[in-house]
C-alpha positions, -999 to 999 in steps of 0.1 A, spaced: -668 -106 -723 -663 -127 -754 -684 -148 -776 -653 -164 -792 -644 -201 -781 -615 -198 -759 -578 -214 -773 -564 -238 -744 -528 -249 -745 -518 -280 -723 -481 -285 -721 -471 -319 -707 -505 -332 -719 -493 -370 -720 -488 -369 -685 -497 -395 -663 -513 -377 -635 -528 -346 -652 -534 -354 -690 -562 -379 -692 -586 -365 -661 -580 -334 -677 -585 -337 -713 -616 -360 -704 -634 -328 -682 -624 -302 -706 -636 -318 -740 -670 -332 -723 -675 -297 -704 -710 -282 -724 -692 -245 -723 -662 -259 -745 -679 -266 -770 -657 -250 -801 -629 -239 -785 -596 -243 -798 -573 -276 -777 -536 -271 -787 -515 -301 -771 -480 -300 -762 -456 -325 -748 -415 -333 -755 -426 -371 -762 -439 -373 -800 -452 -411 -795 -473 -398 -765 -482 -373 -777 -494 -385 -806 -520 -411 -784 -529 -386 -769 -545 -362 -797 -561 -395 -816 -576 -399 -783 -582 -359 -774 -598 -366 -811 -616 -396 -804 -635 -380 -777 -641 -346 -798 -662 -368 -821 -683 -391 -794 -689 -361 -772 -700 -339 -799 -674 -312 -790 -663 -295 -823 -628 -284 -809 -602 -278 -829 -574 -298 -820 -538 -292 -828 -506 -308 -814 -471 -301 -815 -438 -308 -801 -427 -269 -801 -445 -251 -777 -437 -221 -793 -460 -233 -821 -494 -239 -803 -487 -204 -779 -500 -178 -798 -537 -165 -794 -537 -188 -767 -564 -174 -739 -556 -199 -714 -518 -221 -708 -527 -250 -683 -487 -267 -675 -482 -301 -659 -446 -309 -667 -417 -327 -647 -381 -325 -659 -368 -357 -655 -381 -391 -651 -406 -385 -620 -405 -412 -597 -368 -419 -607 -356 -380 -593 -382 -376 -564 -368 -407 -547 -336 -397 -554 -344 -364 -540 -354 -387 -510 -325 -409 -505 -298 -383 -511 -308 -360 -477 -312 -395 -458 -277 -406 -466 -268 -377 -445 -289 -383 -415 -322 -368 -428 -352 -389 -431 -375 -364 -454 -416 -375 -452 -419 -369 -487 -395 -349 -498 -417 -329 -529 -431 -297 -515 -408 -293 -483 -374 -302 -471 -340 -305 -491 -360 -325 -517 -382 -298 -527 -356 -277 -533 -340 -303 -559 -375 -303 -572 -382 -264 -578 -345 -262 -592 -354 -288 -619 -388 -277 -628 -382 -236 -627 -360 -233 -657 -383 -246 -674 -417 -229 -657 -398 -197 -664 -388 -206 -700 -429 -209 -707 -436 -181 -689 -408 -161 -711 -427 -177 -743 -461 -164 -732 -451 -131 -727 -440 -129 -762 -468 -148 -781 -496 -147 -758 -493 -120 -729 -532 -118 -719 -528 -154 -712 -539 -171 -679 -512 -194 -667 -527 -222 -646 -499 -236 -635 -507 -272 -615 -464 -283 -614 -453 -289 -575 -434 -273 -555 -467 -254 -563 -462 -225 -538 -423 -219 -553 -428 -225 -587 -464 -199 -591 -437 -175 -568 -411 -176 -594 -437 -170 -621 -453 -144 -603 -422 -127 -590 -399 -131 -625 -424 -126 -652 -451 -102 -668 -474 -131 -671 -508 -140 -652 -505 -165 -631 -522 -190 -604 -515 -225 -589 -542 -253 -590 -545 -277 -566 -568 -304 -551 -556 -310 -516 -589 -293 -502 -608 -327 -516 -585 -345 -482 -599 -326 -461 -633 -326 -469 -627 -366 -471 -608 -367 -435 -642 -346 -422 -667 -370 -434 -648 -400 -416 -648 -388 -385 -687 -375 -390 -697 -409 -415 -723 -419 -393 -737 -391 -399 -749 -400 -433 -743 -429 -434 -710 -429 -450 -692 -464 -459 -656 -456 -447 -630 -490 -453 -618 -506 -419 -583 -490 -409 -588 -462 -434 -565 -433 -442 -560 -407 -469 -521 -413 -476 -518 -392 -512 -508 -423 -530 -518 -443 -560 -530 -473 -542 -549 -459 -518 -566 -438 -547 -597 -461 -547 -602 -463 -515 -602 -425 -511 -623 -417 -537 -652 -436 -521 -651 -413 -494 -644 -381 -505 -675 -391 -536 -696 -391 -508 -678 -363 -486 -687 -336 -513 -721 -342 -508 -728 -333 -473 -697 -310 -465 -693 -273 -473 -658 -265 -462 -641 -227 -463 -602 -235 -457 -573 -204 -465 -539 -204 -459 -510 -217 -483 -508 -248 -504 -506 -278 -483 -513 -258 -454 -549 -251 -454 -569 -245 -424 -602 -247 -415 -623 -219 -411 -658 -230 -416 -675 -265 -422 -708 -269 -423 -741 -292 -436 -745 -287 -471 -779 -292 -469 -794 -277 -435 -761 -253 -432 -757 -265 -396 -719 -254 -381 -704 -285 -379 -676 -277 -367 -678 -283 -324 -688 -320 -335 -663 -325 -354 -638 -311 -333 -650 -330 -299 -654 -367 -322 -618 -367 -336 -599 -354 -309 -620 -374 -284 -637 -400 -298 -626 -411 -330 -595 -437 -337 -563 -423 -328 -547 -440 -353 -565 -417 -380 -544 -390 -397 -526 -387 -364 -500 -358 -369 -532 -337 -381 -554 -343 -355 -524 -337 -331 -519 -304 -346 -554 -299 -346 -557 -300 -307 -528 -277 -306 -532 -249 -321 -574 -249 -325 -580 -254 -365 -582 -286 -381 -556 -285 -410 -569 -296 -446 -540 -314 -462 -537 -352 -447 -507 -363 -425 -485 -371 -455 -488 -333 -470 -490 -316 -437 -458 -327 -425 -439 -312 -451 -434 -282 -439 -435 -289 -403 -401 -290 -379 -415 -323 -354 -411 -348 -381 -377 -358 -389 -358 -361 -355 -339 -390 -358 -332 -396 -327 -375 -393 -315 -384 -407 -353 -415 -391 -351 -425 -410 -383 -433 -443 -367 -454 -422 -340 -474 -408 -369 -465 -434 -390 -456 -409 -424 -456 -427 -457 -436 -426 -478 -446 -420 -517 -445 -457 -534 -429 -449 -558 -432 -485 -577 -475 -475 -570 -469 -442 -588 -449 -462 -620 -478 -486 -619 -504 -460 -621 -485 -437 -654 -484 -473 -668 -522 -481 -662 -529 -446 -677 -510 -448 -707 -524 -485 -719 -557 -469 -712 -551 -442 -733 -537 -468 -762 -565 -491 -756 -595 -465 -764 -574 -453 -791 -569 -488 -807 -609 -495 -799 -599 -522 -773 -622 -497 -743 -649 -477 -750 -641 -438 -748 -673 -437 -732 -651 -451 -702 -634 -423 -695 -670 -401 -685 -666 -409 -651 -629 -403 -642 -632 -417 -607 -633 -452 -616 -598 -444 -629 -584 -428 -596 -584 -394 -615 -597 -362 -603 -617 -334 -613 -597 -299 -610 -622 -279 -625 -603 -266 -648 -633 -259 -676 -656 -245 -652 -631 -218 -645 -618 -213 -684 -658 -214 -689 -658 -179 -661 -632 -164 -669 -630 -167 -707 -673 -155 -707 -675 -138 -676 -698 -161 -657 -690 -158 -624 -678 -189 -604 -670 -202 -569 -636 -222 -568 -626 -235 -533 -592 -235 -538 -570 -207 -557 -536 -201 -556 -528 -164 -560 -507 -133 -550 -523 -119 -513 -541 -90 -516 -559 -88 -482 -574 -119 -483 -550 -138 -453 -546 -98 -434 -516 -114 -414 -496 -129 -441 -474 -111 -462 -490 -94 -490 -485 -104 -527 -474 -137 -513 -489 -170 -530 -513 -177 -507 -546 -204 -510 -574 -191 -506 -616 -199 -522 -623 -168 -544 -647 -160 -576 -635 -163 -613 -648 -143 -634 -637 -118 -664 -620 -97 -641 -595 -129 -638 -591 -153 -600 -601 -131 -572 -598 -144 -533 -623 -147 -502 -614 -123 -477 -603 -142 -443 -602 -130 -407 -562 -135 -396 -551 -166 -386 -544 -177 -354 -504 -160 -344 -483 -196 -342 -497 -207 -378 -496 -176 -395 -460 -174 -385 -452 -212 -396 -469 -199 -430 -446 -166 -430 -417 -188 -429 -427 -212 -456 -437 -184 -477 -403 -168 -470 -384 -195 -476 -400 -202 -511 -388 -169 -519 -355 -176 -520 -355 -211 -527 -372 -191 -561 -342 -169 -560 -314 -194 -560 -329 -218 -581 -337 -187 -611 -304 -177 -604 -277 -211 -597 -269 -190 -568 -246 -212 -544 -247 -194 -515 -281 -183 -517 -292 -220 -525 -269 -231 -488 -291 -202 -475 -325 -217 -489 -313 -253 -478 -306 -240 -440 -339 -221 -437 -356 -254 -441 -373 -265 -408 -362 -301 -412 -325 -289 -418 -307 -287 -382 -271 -293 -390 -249 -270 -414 -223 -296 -425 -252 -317 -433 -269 -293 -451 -242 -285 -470 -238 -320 -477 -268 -328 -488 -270 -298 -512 -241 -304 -525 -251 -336 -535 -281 -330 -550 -268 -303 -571 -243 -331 -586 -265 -357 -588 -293 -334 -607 -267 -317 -627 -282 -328 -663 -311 -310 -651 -297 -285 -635 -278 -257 -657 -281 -225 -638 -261 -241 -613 -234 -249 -643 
């Protein structure tokens, strides 16, 4: 236990997505108070809003950080306690829909094409070079570090980390907030709950407002214990909040017998199926699911699978940025950015667990990332697995989970496996292994097209792409 304000480096802290939510918790967050904010990110003009405003709200919250920025990573690493990354190589919406199009020139109609399918693999081979170029960086200038790594393919890229370096590592994610929102529409009336007419939870920039109203109000009546592996989440336990009343037969009979059928229909499907309600939303689910790109049943329209808008996502990172310019230029009250839902921004949690870890102070987080030790019995241990677990000084450990049912645990096993060596090839440039990785993938049912496809996206990402070289 320390007494010592902790030292937090964000690299990629002008991003879109992460930067502003996160900056806004951390700096208001009463346990901060004094610690040490370092701010990196490759784009000097961004970054340079960024700390004026990281600044701006040091002084109106009362915060007394120190604040540093830089450029060179390399500069702001050392003493660091804590290394929070949320980077993209290459322009985000401009590669993910290329990671999209490229496989459906070839007959392959990805859902979403970030976390599963050829896609994904484009997307960990981009990002890991330079996950594992950080990672090589902390272990020389800060190796007592946490690494809270929040970059998708999150299962691959905390994998590589894991499996490739001496750092300490875990994956962040939200996704658990979707399925506490798709539990309190089908049980609204129960509280009362104001749910939009023809409502869904599509992860997507314009259907961020709508969301948020629900899953606001779904926090307050749900407890929810979900395990299994990033976007893949299952049920275990939902209860009242308040009276601690099992929840779970009603919610069960309403959806899959009552409720709209139109209403996260793949997940309710699978739901029926195999007995546990999955946590994710359709448009995360599917990712890592075989059913969903035959083109010859195109199970999408039956579901009806978004697709990322990618225009929605450009017109969010624009929104964001002007924000961030207009408090710093006075035009919007920092005072604004208290209450980061009215921005479609959400909370990660990120200071309540620097605040436990960094002082001890034990803490409940619903959703962990981390290597399996016993906590899913029938998945493969020291695998990345999601999990709720306590953080405390003795660092992120998970909830202990009876096994899950035999047909999920072995689509997990598979994913996890498969992440493994899509970590592999993509550390390595390996070819073969890569054609291997590609193959593996449950959406991939035809080797000339997988090699196709593969081959494609290794020469259309080739800037990015130099362990392939």
């Amino acid at each position: 236990m320390t007494s010592r304000p902790p030292k937090i480096v964000v690299i990629g802290a002008g991003s879109a997505v992460f930067g502003l939510g996160a900056l806004s918790t951390i700096i208001q967050h009463p346990a901060m108070k004094g610690a040490e904010l370092a701010l990196c990110d490759i784009n000097a003009e961004g970054l340079t809003i960024i700390h004026q405003l990281a600044e701006i709200m040091n002084r109106a919250w009362d915060a007394e950080m120190t604040i540093t920025s830089s450029t060179e990573r390399r500069e702001l690493l050392p003493g660091a306690d804590f290394v929070l990354v949320s980077i993209q190589v290459g322009p985000r919406e401009t590669v993910w829909e290329q990671d999209w199009r490229i496989p459906l020139k070839h007959g392959l109609r990805q859902p979403y094409a970030e976390n599963g399918g050829p896609g994904a693999f484009a997307h960990t081979a981009r990002n890991l070079p330079l996950i594992m170029a950080i990672a090589r960086d902390m272990e020389d200038l800060c190796p007592a570090a946490w690494c809270l790594n929040l970059v998708n393919p999150l299962i691959r890229l905390t994998t590589a980390a894991h499996r490739y370096s001496k750092i300490k590592v875990l994956g962040l994610c939200h996704q658990l907030l979707w399925g506490y929102t798709m539990a309190a529409t089908v049980l609204a009336d129960r509280w009362g709950i104001a749910v939009p007419a023809g409502f869904h939870v599509h992860t997507d920039a314009d259907n961020m407002p709508a969301f948020l109203s629900v899953a606001g109000e779904a926090v307050k009546h749900l407890e929810i214990k979900a395990a299994g592996i990033n976007h893949f989440s299952w049920v275990y336990e939902i209860r009242d909040k308040h009276t601690g009343e099992d929840l779970y037969p009603e919610l069960r009979d309403r959806w899959l017998n009552h409720f709209r059928r139109d209403f996260e229909p793949l997940s309710r499907e699978v739901f029926e199926i195999y007995g546990l309600m999955p946590t994710a939303g359709d448009s995360h689910l599917c990712e890592y699911l075989t059913w969903v790109s035959d083109s010859a049943t195109q199970p999408w329209l039956k579901y009806d699978l978004k697709l990322q808008s990618w225009a929605g996502n450009r017109r969010r990172r624009a929104y964001r940025h002007k924000l961030a310019r207009d408090i710093v230029a006075g035009r919007v009250d920092v005072n604004d950015l208290r209450d980061l839902s009215r921005h479609g921004m959400l909370d990660e949690g990120i200071p309540e667990m620097v605040e436990a870890a960094h002082y001890d102070r034990p803490y409940q987080h619903p959703q962990l990332n981390i290597p399996n030790r016993g906590y899913i019995p029938n998945l493969p241990e020291d695998a990345i697995v999601e999990a709720p677990g306590i953080v405390s000084g003795a660092g992120f450990v998970g909830e202990r989970f009876p096994p899950l049912p035999a047909p999920i645990a072995e689509m997990c096993r598979r994913e996890l496996a498969l992440s493994e060596l899509v970590a592999e090839a993509a550390l390595t440039g390996d070819r073969e292994l890569a054609l291997q990785a590609i193959l593996l993938d449950p959406m991939v049912t035809d080797i000339d097209s997988g090699r196709a496809i593969l081959d494609d996206l290794l020469a259309a990402n080739a800037e990015y792409l130099p362990q392939f070289g």
